[in-house]
C-alpha positions in Angstrom: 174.5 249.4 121.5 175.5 251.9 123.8 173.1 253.1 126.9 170.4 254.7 125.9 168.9 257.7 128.2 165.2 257.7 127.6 163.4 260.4 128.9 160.4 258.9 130.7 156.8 260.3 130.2 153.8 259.3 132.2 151.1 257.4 129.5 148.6 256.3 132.5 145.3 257.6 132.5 141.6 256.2 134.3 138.6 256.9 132.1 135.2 257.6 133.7 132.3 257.3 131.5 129.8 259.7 132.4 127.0 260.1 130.4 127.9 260.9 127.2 131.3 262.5 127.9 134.6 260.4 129.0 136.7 262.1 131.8 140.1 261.6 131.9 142.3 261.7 135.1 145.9 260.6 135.8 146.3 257.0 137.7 149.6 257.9 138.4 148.6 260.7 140.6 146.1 258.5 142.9 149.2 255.8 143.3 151.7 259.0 144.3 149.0 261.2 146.4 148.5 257.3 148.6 151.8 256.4 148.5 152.7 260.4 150.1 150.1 259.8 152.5 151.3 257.2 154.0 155.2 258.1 153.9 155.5 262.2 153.9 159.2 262.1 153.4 159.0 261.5 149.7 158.0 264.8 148.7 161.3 265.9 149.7 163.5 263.1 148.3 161.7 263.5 144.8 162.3 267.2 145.0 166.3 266.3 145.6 165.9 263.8 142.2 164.1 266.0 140.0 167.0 268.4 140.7 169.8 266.0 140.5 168.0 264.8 137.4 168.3 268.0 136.0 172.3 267.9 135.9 172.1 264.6 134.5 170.3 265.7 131.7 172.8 268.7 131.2 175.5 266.4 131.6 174.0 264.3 128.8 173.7 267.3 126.4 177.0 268.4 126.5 178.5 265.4 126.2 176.1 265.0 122.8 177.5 267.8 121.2 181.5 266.2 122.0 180.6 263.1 120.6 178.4 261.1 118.2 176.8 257.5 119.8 175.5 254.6 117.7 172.1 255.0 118.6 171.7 258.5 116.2 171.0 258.4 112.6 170.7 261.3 110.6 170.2 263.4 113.9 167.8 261.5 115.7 167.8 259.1 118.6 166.5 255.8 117.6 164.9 253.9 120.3 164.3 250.2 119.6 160.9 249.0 120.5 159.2 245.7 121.4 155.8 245.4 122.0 155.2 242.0 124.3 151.3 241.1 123.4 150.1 239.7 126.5 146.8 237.7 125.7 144.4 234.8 126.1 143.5 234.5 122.6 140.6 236.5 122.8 140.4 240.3 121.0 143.5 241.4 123.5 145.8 239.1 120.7 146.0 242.5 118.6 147.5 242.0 114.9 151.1 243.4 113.9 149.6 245.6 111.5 147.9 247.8 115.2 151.4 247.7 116.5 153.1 248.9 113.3 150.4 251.8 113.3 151.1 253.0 116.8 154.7 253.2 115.7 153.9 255.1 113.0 151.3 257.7 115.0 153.8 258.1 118.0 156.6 259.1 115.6 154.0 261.3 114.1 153.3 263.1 117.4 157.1 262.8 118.3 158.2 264.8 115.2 155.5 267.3 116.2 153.5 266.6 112.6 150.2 265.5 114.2 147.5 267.8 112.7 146.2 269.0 116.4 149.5 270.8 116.7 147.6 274.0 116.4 145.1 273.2 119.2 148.4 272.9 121.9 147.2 274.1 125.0 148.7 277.3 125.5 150.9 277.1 128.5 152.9 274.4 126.3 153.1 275.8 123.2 156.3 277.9 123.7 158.1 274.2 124.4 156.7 272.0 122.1 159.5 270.6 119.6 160.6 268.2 117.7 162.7 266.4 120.4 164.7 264.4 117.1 163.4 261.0 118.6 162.1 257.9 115.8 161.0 254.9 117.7 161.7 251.8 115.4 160.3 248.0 116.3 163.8 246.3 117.0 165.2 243.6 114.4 167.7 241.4 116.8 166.1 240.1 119.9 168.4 239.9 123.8 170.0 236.5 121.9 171.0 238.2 118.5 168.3 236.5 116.6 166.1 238.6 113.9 162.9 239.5 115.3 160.1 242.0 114.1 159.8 243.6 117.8 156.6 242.2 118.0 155.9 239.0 120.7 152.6 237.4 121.2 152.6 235.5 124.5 149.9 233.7 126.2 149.2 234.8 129.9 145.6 234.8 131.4 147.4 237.6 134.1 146.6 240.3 130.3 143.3 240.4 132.1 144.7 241.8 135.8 148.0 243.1 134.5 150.5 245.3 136.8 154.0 245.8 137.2 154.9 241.8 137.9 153.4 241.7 134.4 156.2 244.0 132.9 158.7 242.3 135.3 158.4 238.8 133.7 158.1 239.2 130.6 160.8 242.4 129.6 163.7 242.1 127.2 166.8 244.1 128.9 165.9 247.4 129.8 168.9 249.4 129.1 168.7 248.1 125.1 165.3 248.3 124.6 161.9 250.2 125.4 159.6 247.7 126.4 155.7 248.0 125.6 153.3 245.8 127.0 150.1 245.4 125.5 147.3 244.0 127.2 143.6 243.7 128.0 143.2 245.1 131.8 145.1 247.1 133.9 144.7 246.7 138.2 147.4 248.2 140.0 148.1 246.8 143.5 145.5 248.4 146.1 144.3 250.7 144.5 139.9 250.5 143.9 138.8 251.8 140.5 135.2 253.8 139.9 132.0 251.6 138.1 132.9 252.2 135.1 136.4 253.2 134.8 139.5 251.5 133.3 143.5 252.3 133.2 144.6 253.0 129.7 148.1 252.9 130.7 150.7 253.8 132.6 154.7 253.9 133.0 157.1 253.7 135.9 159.2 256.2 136.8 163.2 255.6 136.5 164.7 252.4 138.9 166.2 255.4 141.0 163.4 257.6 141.3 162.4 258.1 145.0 158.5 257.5 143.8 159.9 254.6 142.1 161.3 253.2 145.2 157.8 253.6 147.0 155.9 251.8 143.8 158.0 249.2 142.5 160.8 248.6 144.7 163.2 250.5 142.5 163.0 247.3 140.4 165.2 247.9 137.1 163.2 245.1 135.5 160.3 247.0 135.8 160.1 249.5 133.0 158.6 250.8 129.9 154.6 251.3 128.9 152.0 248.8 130.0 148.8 249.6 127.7 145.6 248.2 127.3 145.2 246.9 123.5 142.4 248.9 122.7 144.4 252.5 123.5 147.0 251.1 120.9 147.4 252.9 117.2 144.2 253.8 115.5 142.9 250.1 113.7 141.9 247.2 115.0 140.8 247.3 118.5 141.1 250.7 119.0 
């Protein structure tokens, strides 16, 4: 299989409960806004990525239309999937059947065919699209065996998991998106409210400048690491 170029999208989220409501605000943004303060400079480097980025993303178009790669099928960019089920055997050892849900809502929301598609907030509804992207659990595993893109591991660490979670227990990056499900998130020093938990969250790129300041630049370190219960619509969720 050829590279793939996946366009990385930030899944991380801290809900609050309050009262009866549940208030949603980006994790991603606390780790970034304490990571600036404490090194001003990458405002400005990330600035020069997101612009060089940009031409990489052109680049990659063009070439599209010049030539055909393996990973397209009828138009669309498969991505192969494998979701790593970090657990303890408790509730957090969710069944294939979650996981093959998820795949089948995302692709839903993907192909722009979720029924909410009216209620886009305005400001984004003249660039919503189908992007022509189908997410597929993968069938050969890193050692050319079959597989069903599904891996149940044991790991007390499902009930701290961070990055060093997605580190040790990823299947090559540059063949595969890598989801890891499990049962708590706690990034590294970084104090949550009573009450709140991380649903998720996602690296940026290796050679992202804030990916420098949060992971090292770590290529190991990448794809979705998701709590079980914010996974596909049955079973714990």
């Amino acid at each position: 299989m050829k590279k793939i170029f996946i366009f990385s999208f930030l899944v991380s989220s801290i809900l609050i409960a309050q009262g009866q409501q549940l208030k949603k605000i980006l994790a991603d943004d606390i780790l970034i806004r304490k990571k600036v303060m404490e090194d001003p400079s990458l405002i400005d480097r990330y600035n020069a990525y997101e612009k060089n980025f940009k031409i990489l993303v052109d680049q990659a178009q063009l070439q599209n239309l010049i030539s055909k790669t393996d990973t397209l099928i009828n138009g669309k960019r498969i991505i192969p999937v494998v979701f790593h089920i970090i657990h303890a055997y408790g509730a957090e050892n969710i069944s294939d059947a979650q996981v093959l849900d998820a795949i089948e809502k995302i692709n839903i929301d993907f192909a722009k065919q979720n029924a909410d598609t009216a209620d886009t907030y305005y400001l984004f509804k003249a660039r919503a699209a189908n992007p022509a992207i189908e997410f597929r659990l993968a069938k050969i595993d890193p050692n050319g065996n079959c597989t069903n893109g599904i891996v149940h591991e044991y790991d007390l660490q499902t009930n701290w998991a961070y990055f060093s979670t997605m580190k040790q227990f990823h299947w090559p990056t540059d063949k595969y998106l890598n989801v890891f499900a499990v049962n708590f998130i706690y990034p590294s020093g970084m104090s949550l409210p009573d009450g709140a938990f991380i649903g998720g969250m996602s690296p940026f790129p290796p050679s992202n400048s804030l990916s420098q300041a949060l992971t090292g630049g770590d290529a190991d370190i990448d794809g979705v690491l998701i709590r079980q219960d914010c996974i596909g619509t049955i079973g714990t969720a």
